[in-house]
N, C-alpha and C positions, 0 to 999 in steps of 0.2 A: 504494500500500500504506500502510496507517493505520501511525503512531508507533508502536501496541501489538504489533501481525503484528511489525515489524522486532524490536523488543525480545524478544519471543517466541524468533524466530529464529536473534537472538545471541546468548541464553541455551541454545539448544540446540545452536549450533554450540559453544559453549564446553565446555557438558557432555558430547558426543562428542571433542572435542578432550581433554579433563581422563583421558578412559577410556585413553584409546591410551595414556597417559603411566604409569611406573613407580611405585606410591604411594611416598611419604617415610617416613620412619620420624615415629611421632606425637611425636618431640623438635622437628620442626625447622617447626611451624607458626609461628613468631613469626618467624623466620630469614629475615636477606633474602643471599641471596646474590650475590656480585660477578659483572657483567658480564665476563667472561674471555675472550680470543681465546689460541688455541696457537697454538704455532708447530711446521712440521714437522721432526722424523714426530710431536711428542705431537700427539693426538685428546682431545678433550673429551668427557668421561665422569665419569658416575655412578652409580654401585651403587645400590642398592634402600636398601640401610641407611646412606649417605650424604645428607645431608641439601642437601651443595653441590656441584654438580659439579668438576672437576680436569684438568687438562691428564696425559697419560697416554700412556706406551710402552713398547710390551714391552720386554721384555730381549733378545732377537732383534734389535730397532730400533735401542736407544742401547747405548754401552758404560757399563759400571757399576761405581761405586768400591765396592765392597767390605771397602774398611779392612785390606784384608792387610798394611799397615805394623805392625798390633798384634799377629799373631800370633805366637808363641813358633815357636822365638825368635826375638827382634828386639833389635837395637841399640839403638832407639829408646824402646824399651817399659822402662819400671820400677815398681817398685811404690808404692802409696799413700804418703805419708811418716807417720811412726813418731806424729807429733801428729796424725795426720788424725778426725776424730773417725768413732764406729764407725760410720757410717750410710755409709761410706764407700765398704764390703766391696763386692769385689769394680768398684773403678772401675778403670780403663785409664788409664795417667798414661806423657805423655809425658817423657823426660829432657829440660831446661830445658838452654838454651845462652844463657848470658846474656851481655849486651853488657859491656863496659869499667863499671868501677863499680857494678859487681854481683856477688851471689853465689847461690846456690842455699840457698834457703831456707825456712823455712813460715811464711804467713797464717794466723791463726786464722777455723777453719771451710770452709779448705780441706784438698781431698784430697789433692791433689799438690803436690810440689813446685813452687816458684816462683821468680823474680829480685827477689834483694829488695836495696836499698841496702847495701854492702858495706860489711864489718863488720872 
């Protein structure tokens, strides 16, 4: 078989191979994405409007953190501190326990309170 018939032929196995496959979304033409292996139970998968595939498990599969530590009421949960600037509203701020030679205090252009050197 001539050099041209083979080059033919891998052009078309590719363009049959290319059909079966899900199109990308037209963002992710320059995108190279990472070689990935899961581990089980995640599965490797990609959405149609993903541009990278993702290691993935139902909720059925794995157990899942939820964040119920935040919800009201909670021990742990307090509000923004009083300098937090406004872009702030509505963030989730944990109560700070600070170590020996510190106090509970605020960083400017933080939301929450923080451990700052004792005052």
């Amino acid at each position: 078989m001539s050099i041209m018939w083979q080059i033919i032929w891998a052009a078309l196995a590719f363009v049959a191979d290319a059909s079966n496959a899900s199109p990308q979304a037209p963002t992710c033409f320059d995108i190279q994405c990472a070689d990935i292996q899961c581990l089980s139970p995640f599965k490797l998968r990609r959405l149609d409007d993903q541009c990278c595939p993702i290691c993935w498990a139902d909720d059925d599969e794995i157990k899942l953190d939820r964040h119920t530590a935040l919800n009201e009421p909670s021990p742990y949960r307090t509000e923004v501190h009083p300098a937090a600037p406004t872009t702030c509203g509505g963030a989730f701020c944990f109560k700070p326990f600070c170590a020996a030679g510190y106090t509970v205090g605020h960083e400017q252009g933080r939301c929450c309170s923080v451990c700052v050197p004792g005052r």
